[in-house]
C-alpha positions in Angstrom: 3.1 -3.2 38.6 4.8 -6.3 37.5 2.1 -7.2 35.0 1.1 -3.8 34.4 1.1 -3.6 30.1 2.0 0.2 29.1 1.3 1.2 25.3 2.7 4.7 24.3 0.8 5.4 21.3 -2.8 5.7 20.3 -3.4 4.5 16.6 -4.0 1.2 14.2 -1.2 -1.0 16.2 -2.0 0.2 19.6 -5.6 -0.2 19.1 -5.2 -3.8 18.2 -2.6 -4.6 20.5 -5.4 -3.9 23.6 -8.1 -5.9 21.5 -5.3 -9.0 21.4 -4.1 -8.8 25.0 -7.5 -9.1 25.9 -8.1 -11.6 23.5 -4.7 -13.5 24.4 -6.3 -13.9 27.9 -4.3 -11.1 29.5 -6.5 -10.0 32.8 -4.0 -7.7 34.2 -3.8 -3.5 34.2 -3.5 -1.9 30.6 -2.3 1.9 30.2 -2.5 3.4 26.9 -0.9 7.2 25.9 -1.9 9.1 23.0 -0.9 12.7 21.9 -4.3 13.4 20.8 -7.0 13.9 22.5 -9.1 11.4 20.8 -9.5 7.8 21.1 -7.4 5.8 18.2 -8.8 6.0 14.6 -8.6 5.0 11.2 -6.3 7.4 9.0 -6.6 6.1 5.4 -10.4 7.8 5.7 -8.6 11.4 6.3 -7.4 11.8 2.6 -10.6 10.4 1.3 -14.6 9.8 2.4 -13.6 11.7 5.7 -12.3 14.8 4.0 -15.0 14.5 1.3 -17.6 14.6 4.0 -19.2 11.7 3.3 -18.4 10.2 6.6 -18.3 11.6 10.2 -16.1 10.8 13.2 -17.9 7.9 14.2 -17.1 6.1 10.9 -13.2 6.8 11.3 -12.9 5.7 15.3 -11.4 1.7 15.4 -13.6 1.3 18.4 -17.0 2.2 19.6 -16.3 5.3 22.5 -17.1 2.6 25.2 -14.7 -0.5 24.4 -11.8 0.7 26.3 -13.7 0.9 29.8 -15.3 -2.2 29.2 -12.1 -3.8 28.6 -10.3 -2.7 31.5 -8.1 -0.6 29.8 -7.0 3.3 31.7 -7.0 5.4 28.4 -4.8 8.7 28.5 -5.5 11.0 25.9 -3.5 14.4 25.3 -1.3 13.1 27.1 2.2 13.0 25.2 5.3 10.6 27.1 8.5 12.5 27.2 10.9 9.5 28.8 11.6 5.9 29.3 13.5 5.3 31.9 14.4 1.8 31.4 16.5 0.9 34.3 13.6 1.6 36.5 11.0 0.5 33.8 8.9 3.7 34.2 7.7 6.1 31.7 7.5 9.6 32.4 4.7 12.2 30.7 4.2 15.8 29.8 2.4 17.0 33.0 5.3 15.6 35.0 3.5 12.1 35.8 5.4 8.9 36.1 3.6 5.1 35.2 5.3 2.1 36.4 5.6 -1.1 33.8 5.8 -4.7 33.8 6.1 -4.7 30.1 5.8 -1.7 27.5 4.6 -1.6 23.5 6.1 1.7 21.9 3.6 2.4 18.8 4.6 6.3 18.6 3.9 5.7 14.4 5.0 8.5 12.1 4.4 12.0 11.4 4.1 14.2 8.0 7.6 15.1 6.5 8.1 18.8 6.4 8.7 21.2 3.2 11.3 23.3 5.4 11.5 26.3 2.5 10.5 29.9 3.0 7.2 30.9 3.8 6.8 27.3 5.2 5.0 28.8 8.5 2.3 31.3 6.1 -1.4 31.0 7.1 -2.9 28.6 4.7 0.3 26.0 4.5 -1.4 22.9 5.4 -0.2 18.7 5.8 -2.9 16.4 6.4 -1.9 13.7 9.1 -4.4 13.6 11.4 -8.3 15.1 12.6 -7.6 18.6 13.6 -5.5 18.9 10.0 -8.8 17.7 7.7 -11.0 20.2 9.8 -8.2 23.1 8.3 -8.4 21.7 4.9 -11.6 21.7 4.7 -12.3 25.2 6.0 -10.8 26.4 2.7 -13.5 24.3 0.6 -15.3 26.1 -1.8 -16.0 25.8 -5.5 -13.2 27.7 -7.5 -10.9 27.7 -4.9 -7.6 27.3 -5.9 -5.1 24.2 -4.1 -1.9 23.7 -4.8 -0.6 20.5 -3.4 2.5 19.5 -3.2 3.6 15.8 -3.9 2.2 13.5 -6.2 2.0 10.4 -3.9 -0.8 8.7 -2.5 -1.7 11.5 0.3 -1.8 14.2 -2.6 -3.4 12.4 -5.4 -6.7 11.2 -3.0 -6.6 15.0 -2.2 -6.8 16.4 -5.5 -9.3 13.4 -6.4 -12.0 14.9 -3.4 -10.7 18.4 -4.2 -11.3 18.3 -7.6 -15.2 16.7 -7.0 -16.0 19.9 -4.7 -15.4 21.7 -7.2 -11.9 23.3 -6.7 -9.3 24.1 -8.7 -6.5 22.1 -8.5 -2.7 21.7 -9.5 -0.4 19.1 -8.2 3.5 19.5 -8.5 5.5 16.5 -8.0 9.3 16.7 -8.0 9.7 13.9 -9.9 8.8 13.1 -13.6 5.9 11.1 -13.1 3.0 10.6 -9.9 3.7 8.1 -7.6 7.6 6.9 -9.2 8.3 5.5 -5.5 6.1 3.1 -5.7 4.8 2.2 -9.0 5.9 1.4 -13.2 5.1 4.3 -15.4 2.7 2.4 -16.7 0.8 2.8 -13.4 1.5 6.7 -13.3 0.4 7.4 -16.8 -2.8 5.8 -16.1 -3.3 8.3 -13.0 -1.9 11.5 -14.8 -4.2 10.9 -17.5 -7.3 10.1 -15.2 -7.0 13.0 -12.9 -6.4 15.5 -16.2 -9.9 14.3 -17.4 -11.5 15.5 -14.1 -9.6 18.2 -14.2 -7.0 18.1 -12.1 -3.7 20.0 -13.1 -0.6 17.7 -12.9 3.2 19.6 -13.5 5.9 17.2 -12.9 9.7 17.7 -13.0 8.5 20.7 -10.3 11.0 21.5 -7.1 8.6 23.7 -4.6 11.3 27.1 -3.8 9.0 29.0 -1.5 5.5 29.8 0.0 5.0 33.2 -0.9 2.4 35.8 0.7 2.3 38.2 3.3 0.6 36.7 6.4 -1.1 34.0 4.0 0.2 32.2 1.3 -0.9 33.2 -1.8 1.2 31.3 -4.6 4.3 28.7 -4.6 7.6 29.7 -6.4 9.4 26.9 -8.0 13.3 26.5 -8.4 12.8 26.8 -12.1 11.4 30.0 -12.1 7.9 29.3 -12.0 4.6 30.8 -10.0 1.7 28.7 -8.9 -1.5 31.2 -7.7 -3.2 29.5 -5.0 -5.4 30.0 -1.7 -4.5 27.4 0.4 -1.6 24.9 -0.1 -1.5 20.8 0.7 1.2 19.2 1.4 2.1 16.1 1.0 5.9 14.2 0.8 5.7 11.3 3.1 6.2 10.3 6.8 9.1 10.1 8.9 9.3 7.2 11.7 8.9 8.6 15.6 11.4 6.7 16.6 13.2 9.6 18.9 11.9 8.3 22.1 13.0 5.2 21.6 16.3 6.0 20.4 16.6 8.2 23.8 16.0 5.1 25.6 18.4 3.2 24.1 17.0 1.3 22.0 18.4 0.1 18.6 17.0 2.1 16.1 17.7 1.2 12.3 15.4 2.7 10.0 12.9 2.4 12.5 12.7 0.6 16.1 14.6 -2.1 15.1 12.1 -5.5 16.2 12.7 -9.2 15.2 9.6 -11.7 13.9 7.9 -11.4 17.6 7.7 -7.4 17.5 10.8 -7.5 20.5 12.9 -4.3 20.6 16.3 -4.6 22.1 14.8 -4.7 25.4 13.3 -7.8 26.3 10.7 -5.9 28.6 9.7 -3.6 25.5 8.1 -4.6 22.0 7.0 -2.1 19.3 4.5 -2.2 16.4 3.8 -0.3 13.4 5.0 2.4 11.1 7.7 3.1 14.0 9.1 0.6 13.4 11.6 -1.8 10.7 11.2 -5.6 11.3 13.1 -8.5 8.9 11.0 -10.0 6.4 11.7 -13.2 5.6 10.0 -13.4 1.6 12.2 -10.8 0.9 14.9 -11.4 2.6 15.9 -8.1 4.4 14.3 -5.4 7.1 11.8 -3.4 6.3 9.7 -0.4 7.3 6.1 -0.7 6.3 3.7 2.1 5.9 0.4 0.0 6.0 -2.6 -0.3 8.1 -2.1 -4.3 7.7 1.2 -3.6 9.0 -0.2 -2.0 12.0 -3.0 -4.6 13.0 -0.7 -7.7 12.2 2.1 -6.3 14.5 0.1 -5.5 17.1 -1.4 -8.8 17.0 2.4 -10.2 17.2 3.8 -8.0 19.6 0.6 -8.6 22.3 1.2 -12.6 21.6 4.8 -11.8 22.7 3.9 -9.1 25.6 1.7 -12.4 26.7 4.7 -14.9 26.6 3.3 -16.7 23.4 5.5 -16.5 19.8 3.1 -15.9 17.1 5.4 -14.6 14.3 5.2 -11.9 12.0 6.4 -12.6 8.3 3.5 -11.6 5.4 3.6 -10.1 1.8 2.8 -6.4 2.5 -0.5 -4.8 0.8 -1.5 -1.0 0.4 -4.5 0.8 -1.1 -5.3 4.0 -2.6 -8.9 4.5 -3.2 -9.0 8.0 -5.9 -12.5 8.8 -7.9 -13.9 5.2 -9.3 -10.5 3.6 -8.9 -9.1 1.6 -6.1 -5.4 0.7 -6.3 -4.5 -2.6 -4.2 -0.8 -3.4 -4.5 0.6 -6.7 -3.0 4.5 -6.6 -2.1 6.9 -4.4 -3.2 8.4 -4.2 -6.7 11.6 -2.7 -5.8 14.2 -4.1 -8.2 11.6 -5.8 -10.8 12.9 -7.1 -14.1 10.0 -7.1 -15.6 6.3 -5.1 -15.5 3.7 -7.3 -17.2 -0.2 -5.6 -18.5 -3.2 -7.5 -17.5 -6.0 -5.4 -19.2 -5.8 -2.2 -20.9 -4.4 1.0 -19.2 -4.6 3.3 -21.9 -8.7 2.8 -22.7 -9.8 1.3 -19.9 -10.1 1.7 -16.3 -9.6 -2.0 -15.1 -6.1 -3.9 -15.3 -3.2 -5.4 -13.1 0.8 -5.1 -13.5 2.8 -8.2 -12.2 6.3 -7.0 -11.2 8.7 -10.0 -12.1 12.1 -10.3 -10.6 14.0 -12.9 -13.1 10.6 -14.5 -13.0 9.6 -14.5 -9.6 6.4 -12.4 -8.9 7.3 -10.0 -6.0 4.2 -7.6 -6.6 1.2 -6.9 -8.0 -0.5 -3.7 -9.1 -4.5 -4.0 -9.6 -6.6 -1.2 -10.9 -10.0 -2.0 -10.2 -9.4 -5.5 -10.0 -10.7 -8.1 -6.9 -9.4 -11.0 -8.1 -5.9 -10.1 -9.3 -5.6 -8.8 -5.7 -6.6 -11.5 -3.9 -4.6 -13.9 -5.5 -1.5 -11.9 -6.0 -1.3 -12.2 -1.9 -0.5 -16.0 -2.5 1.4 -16.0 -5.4 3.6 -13.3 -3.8 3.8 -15.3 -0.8 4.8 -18.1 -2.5 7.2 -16.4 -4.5 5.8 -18.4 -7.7 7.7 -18.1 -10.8 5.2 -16.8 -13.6 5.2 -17.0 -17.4 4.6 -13.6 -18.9 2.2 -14.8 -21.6 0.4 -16.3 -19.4 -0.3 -13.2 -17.7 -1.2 -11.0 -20.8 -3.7 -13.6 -21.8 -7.0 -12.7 -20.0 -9.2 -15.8 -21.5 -6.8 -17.9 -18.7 -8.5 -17.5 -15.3 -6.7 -15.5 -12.8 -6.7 -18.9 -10.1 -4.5 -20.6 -13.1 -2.3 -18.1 -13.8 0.7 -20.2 -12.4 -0.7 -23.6 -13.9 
């Protein structure tokens, strides 16, 4: 038992953390808990090639169905952990089992954010987190169905985008007065409004979602400004809250997440934690965040199993995301939060290829790129560095992208 590695938690971060123990040298007994009963798998695929279709199971799994018994590792699907008794360093599960631990990784990630309005429990009222939720959505799938989702973010924007392609009709309401304000300039969110109007998606904005409405099955939304949305099935989609309620039972200090330093250590020095769970302190930006990222996931749980290991590898990188929707694929480096300044690389507004740098008082701190490898790429070590860029310099496309802070 003293060396016996517990993970509660079956996704991205848990996934790699086993891979790195193993990797790290660690021989000794590895336990992993998930709530589903599937091995861990990739999630970006859900809202895309996985809910299109084009891909099956086997594409989305992180590891081939043998790898954990191969590795050693006692897998426990279905199998959701209800306690952590830390005094006695034992976790305790749903069917009223108890595992002992030397040392335990708590990657519980995140779950969808509920629209708690009426109607919100109608046949038909879906979110779209994890397997079981794409095999719903897709059961409505049929050309002229009409989808109403709800939330213009990532999540619902791929969703229209495949929706749209099968043929469906579709109509997004966002509560805001653009797609994706979160997390991008408008520059960015006019380019998407405008490309998913000419594939014919329906994009209402400035929209605040009442009510379900139907009788056993929901059959339109009702907006607070009076308005009726005729649908057949809704999606929802307004973000992810932490699972941080089993740590926080434990004791542990929770802060916008598991609270974790650089090495992925919680509180308890018997106990790291990796992933969306979690907030850690970054040090190019200079406070703690909470990153929503499958890079997030895999670097952590390389971190935390160098510390479950009793080696310090720590964890301080630019964040990057993706969205893949129709032709476009939207990598953004860091996280333009305060910006100054939003700089055009390219043309939005004709073409379907640019980059916008988000200066801070001159200091890059993201990157935006539409369709655009090499602004991506590089934007990872500019960011890093925290290079101070001239605007100009950045507009001009006949300098090369590798010169950009020459």
């Amino acid at each position: 038992m003293a060396d016996d590695i517990l993970i509660i938690g079956a996704g991205q971060a848990a996934a790699q953390a086993v891979q790195s123990l193993r990797a790290e040298g660690f021989d000794g007994a590895i336990r992993i808990f998930g709530d589903e009963p599937y091995a861990p798998y990739q999630r970006p695929p859900l809202s895309k090639k996985f809910l299109a279709g084009e891909i099956g199971f086997d594409r989305v799994e992180l590891k081939a169905q043998d790898f954990y018994a191969s590795s050693g590792v006692e897998t426990h699907w279905g199998t959701r952990v209800t306690e952590i008794e830390r005094r006695e360093k034992r976790i305790l599960t749903g069917d009223g089992r108890s595992f002992d631990y030397g040392k335990l990784l708590i990657a519980t990630g995140s779950r969808v954010r509920e629209l708690n309005v009426p109607g919100f429990d109608l046949d038909g009222v879906h979110y779209l987190r994890n397997i079981d939720d794409v095999h719903s959505i897709q059961a409505h799938f049929r050309p002229g169905a009409k989808m109403v989702v709800v939330g213009g973010g990532y999540i619902g924007l791929e969703v229209a985008a495949v929706a749209v392609k099968r043929g469906l009709d579709v109509t997004v309401l966002e509560t805001a007065d653009r797609v994706m304000a979160r997390v991008v300039d408008p520059i960015v969110s006019r380019f998407y409004e405008r490309v998913h109007r000419e594939e014919g998606v329906k994009i209402e904005t400035g929209v605040t979602v009442a009510s379900f409405e139907g009788e056993d099955k929901v059959t339109s939304v009702a907006s607070g400004e009076g308005r009726r949305f005729p649908c057949d099935f809704v999606v929802v989609g307004i973000g992810i809250i932490p699972n941080t309620e089993l740590a926080a039972e434990a004791g542990l200090h929770v802060e916008n997440g598991i609270a974790v330093d650089e090495l992925c250590r919680t509180s308890d020095p018997d106990i790291c934690a990796a992933g969306d769970c979690t907030s850690h302190p970054n040090g190019i930006y200079g406070h703690r965040l909470r990153l929503e990222s499958v890079h997030n996931a895999i670097e952590q749980g390389k971190t935390a199993a160098a510390t479950l290991t009793g080696k310090e590898k720590p964890y301080n990188q630019v964040p990057w995301f993706w969205s893949d929707q129709y032709d476009l694929k939207l990598q953004i480096v860091g996280l333009s939060a305060g910006y100054t300044e939003a700089v055009v690389r390219g043309e939005p507004e004709t073409g379907r290829s640019f980059a916008v740098f988000y200066l801070k008082d001159g200091v890059l701190v993201a990157v935006d790129a539409i369709n655009r490898a090499p602004e991506f790429m590089m934007a990872k070590m500019l960011t890093a560095k925290q290079a101070r860029l001239d605007p100009a310099r950045i507009r001009d496309e006949s300098i090369p992208v590798k010169e950009l802070a020459g």
